[in-house]
mmCIF file as gemmi writes it, N, C-alpha and C atoms, coordinates in Angstrom:
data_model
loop_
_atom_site.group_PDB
_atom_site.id
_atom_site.type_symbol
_atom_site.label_atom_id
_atom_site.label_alt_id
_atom_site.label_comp_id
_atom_site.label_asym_id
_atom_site.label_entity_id
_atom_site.label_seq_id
_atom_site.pdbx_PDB_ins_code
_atom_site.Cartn_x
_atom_site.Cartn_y
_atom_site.Cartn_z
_atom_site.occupancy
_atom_site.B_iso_or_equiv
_atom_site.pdbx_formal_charge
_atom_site.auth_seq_id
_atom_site.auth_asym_id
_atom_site.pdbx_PDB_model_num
ATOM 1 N N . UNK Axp A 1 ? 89.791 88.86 97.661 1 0 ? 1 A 1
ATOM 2 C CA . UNK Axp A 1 ? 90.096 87.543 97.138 1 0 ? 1 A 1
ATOM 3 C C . UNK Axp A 1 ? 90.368 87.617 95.634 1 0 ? 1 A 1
ATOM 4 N N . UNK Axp A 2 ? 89.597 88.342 94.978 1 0 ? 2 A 1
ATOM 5 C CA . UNK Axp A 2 ? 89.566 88.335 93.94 1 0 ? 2 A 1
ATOM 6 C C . UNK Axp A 2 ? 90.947 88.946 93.026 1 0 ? 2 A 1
ATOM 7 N N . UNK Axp A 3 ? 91.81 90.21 93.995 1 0 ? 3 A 1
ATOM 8 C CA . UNK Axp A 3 ? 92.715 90.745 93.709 1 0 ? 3 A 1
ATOM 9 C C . UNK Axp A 3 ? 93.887 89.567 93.604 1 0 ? 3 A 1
ATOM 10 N N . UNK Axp A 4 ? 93.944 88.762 94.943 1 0 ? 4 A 1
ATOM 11 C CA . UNK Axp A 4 ? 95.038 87.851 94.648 1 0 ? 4 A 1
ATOM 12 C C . UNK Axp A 4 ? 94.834 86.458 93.753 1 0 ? 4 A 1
ATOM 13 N N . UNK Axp A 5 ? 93.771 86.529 93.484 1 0 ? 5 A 1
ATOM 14 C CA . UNK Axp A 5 ? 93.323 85.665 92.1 1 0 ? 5 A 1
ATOM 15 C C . UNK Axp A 5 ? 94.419 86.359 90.716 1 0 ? 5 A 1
ATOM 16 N N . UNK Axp A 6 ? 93.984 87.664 91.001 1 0 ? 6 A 1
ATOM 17 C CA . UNK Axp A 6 ? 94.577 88.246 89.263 1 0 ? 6 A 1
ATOM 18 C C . UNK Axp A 6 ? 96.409 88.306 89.58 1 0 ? 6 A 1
ATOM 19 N N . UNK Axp A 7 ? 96.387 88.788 91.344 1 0 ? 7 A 1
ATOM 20 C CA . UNK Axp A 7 ? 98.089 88.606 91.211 1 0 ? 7 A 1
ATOM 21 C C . UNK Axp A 7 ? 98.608 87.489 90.776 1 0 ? 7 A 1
ATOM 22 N N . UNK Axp A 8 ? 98.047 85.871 91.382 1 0 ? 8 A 1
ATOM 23 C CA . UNK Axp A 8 ? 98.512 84.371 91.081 1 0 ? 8 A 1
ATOM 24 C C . UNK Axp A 8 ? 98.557 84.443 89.78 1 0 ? 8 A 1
ATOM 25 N N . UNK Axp A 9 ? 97.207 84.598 89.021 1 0 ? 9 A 1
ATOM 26 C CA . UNK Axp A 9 ? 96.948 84.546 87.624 1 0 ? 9 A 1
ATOM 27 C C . UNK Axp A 9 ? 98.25 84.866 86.974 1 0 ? 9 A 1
ATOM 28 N N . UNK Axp A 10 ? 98.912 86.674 87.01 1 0 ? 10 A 1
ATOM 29 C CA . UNK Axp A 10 ? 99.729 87.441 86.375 1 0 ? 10 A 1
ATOM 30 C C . UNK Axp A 10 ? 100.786 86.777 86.892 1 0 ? 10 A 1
ATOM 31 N N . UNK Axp A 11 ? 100.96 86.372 88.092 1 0 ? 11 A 1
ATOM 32 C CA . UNK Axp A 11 ? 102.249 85.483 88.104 1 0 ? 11 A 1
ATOM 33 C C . UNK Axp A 11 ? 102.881 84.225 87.332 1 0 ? 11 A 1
ATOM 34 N N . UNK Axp A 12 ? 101.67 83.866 87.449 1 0 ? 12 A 1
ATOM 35 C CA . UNK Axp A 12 ? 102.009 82.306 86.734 1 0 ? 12 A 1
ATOM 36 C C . UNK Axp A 12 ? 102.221 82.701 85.53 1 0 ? 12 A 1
ATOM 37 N N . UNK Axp A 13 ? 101.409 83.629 84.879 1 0 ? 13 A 1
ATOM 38 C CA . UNK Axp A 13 ? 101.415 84.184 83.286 1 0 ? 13 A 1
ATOM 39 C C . UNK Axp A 13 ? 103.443 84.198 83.176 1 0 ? 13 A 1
ATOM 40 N N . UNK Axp A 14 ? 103.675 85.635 83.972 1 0 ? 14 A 1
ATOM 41 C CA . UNK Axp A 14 ? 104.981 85.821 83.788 1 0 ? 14 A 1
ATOM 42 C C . UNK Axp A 14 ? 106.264 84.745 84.057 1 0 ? 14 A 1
ATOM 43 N N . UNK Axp A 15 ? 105.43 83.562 84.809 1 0 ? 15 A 1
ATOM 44 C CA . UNK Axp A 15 ? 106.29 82.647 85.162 1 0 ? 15 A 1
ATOM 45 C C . UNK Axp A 15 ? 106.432 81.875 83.563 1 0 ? 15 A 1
ATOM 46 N N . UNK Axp A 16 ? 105.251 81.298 83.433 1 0 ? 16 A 1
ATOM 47 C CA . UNK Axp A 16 ? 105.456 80.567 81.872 1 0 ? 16 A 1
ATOM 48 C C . UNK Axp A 16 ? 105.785 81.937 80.794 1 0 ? 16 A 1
ATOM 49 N N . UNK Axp A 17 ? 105.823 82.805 80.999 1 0 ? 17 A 1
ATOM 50 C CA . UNK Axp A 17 ? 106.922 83.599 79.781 1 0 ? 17 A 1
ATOM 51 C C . UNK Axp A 17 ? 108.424 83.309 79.918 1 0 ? 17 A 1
ATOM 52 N N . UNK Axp A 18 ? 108.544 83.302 81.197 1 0 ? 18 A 1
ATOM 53 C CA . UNK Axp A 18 ? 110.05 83.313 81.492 1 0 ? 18 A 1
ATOM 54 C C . UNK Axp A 18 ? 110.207 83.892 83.039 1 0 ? 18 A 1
ATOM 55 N N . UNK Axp A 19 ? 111.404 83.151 83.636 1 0 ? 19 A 1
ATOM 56 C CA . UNK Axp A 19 ? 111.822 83.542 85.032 1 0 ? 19 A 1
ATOM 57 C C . UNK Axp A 19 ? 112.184 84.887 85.298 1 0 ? 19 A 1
ATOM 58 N N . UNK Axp A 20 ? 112.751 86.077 84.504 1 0 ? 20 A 1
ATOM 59 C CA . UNK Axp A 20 ? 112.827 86.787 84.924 1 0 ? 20 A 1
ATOM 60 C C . UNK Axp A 20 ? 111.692 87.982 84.893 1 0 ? 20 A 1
ATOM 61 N N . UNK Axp A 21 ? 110.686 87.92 83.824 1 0 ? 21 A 1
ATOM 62 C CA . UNK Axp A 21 ? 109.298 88.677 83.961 1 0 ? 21 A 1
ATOM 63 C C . UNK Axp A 21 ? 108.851 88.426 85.464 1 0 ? 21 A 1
ATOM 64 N N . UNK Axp A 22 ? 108.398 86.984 86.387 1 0 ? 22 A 1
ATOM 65 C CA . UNK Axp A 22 ? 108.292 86.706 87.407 1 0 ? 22 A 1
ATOM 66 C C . UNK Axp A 22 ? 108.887 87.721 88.28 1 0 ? 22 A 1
ATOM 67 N N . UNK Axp A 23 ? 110.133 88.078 88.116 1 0 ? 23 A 1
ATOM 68 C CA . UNK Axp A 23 ? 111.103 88.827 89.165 1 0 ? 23 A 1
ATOM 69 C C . UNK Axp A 23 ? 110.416 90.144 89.031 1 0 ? 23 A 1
ATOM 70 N N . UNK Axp A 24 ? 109.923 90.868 87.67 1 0 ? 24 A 1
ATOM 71 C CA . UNK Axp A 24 ? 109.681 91.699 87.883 1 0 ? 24 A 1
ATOM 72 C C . UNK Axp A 24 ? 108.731 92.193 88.748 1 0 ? 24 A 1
ATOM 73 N N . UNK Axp A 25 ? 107.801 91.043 87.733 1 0 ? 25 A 1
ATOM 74 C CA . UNK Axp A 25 ? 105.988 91.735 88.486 1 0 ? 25 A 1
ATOM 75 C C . UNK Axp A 25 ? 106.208 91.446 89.575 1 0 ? 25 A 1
ATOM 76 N N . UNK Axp A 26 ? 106.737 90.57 90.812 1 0 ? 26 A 1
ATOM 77 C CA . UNK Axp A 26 ? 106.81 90.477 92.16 1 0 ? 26 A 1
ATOM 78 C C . UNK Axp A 26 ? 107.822 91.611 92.963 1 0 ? 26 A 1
ATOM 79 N N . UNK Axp A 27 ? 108.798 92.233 91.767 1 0 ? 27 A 1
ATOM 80 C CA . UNK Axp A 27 ? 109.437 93.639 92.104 1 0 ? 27 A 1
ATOM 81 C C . UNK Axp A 27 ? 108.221 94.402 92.615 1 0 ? 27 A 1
ATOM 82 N N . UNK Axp A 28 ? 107.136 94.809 90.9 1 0 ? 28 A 1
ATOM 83 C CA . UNK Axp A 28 ? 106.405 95.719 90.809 1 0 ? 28 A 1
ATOM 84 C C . UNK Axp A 28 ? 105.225 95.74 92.319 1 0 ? 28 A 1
ATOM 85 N N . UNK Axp A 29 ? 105.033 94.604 92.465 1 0 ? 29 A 1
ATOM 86 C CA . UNK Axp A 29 ? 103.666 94.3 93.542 1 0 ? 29 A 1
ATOM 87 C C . UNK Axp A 29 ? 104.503 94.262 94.723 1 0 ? 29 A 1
ATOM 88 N N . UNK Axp A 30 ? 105.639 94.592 94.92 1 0 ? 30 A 1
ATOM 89 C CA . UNK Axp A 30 ? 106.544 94.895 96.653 1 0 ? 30 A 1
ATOM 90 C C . UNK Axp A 30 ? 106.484 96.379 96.168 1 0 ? 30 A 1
ATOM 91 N N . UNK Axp A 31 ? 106.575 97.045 95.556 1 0 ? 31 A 1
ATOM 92 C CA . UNK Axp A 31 ? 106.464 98.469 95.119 1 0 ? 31 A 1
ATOM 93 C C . UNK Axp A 31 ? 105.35 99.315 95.526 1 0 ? 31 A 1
ATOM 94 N N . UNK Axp A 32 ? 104.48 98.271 94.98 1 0 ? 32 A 1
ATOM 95 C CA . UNK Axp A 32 ? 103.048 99.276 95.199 1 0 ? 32 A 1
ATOM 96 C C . UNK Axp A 32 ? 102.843 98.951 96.422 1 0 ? 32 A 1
ATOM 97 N N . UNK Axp A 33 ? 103.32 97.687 96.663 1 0 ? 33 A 1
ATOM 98 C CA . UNK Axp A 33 ? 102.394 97.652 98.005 1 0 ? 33 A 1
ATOM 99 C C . UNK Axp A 33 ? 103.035 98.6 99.451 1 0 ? 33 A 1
ATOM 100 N N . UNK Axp A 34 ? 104.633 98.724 99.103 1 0 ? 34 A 1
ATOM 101 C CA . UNK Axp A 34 ? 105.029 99.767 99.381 1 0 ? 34 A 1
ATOM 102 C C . UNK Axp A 34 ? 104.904 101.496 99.483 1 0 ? 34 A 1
ATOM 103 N N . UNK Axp A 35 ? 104.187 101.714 98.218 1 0 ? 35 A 1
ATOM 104 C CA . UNK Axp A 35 ? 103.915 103.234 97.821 1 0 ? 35 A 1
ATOM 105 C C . UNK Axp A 35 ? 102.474 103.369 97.624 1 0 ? 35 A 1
ATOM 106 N N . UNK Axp A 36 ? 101.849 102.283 97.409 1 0 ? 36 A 1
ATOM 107 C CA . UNK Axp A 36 ? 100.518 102.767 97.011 1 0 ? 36 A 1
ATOM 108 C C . UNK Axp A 36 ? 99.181 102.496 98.141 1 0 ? 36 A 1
ATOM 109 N N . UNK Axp A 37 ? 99.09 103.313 98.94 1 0 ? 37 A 1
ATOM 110 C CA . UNK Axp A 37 ? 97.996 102.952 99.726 1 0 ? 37 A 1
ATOM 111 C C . UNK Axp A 37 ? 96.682 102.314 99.983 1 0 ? 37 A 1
ATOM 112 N N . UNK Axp A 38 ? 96.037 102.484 98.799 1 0 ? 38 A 1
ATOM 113 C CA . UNK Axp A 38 ? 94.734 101.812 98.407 1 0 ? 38 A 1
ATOM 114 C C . UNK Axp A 38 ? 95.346 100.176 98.051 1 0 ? 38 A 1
ATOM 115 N N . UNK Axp A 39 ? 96.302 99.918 97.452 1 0 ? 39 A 1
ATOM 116 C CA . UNK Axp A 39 ? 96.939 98.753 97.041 1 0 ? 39 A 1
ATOM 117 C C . UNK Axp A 39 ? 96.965 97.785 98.368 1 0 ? 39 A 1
ATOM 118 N N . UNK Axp A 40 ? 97.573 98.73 99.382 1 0 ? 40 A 1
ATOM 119 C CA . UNK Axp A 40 ? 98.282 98.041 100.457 1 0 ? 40 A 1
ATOM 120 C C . UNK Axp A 40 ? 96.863 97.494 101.019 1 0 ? 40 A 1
ATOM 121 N N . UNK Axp A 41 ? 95.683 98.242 101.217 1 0 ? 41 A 1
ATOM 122 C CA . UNK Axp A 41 ? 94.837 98.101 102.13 1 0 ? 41 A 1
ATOM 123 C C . UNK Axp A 41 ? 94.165 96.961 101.467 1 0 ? 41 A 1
ATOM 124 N N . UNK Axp A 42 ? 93.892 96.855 100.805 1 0 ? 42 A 1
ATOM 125 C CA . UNK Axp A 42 ? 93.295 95.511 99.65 1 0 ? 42 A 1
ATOM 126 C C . UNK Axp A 42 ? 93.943 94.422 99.766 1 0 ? 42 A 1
ATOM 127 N N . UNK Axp A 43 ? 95.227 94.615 99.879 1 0 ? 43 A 1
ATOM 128 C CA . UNK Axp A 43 ? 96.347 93.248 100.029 1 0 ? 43 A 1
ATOM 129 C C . UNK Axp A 43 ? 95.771 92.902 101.435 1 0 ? 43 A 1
ATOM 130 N N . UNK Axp A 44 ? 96.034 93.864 102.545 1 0 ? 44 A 1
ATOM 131 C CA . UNK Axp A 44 ? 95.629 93.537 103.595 1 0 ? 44 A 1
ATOM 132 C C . UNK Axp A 44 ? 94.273 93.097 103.844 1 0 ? 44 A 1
ATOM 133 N N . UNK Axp A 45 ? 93.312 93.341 103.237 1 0 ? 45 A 1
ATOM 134 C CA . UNK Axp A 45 ? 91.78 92.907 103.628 1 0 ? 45 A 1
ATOM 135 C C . UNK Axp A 45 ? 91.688 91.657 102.843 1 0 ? 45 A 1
ATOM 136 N N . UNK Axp A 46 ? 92.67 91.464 101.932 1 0 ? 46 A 1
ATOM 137 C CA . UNK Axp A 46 ? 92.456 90.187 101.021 1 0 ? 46 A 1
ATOM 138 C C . UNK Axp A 46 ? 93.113 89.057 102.461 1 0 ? 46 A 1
ATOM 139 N N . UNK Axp A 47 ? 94.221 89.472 102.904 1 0 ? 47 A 1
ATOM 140 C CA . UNK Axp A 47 ? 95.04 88.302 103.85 1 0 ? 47 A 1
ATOM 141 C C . UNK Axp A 47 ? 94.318 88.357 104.606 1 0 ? 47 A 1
ATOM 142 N N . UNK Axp A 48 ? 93.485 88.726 104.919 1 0 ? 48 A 1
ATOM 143 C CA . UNK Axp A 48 ? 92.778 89.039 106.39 1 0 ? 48 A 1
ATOM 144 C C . UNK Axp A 48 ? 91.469 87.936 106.262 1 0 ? 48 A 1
ATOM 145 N N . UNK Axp A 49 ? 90.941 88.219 104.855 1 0 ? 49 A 1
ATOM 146 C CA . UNK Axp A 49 ? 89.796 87.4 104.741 1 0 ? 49 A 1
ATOM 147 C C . UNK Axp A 49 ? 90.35 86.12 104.285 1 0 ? 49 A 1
ATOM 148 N N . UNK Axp A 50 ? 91.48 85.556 103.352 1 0 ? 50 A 1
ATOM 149 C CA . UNK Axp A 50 ? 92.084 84.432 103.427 1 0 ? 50 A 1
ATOM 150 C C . UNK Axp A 50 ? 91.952 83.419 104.229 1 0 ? 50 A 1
ATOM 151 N N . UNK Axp A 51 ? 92.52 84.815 106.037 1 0 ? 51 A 1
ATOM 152 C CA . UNK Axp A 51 ? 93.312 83.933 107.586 1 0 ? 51 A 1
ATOM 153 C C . UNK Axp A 51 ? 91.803 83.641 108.028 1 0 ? 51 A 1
ATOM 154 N N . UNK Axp A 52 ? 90.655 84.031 107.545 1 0 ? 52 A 1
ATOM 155 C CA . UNK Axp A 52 ? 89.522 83.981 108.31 1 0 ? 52 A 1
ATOM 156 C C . UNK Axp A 52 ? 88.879 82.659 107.502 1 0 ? 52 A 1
ATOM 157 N N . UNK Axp A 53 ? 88.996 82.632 106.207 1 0 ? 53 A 1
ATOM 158 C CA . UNK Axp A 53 ? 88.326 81.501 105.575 1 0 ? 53 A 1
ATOM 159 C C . UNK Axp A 53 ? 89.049 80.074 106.44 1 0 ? 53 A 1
ATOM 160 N N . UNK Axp A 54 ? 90.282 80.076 106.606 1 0 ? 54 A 1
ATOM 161 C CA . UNK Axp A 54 ? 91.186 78.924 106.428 1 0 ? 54 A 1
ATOM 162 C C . UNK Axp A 54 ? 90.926 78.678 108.344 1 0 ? 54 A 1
ATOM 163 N N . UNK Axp A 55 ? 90.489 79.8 109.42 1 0 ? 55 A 1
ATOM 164 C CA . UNK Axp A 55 ? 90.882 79.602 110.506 1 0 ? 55 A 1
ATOM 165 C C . UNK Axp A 55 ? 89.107 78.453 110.712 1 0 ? 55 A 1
ATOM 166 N N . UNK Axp A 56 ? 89.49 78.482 112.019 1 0 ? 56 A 1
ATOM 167 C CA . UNK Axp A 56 ? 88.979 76.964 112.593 1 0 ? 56 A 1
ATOM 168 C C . UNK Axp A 56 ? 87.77 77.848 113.97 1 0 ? 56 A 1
């Protein structure tokens, strides 16, 4: 949870710098989550615990 706290955070950051910083860091975080394994698995345990908070 806490990871996609700092992604929103860094997003919004790069969003109020400007639209195209946005493009990047959401380049950079399809990248890793692409190449970097430990990355990916965190993304995934973060959505996972998200679908579990929100389910019924």
């Amino acid at each position: 949870m806490k990871m996609l706290k700092n992604l929103l955070d860094k997003l919004i950051k790069a969003i109020d710098e400007n639209e195209l910083g946005a493009t990047d860091y959401l380049e950079e975080v399809e990248f890793k989550l692409n190449n970097d394994e430990e990355y990916n698995l965190k993304a995934c345990e973060t959505l996972i615990n998200m679908n579990n908070m929100f389910s019924v």
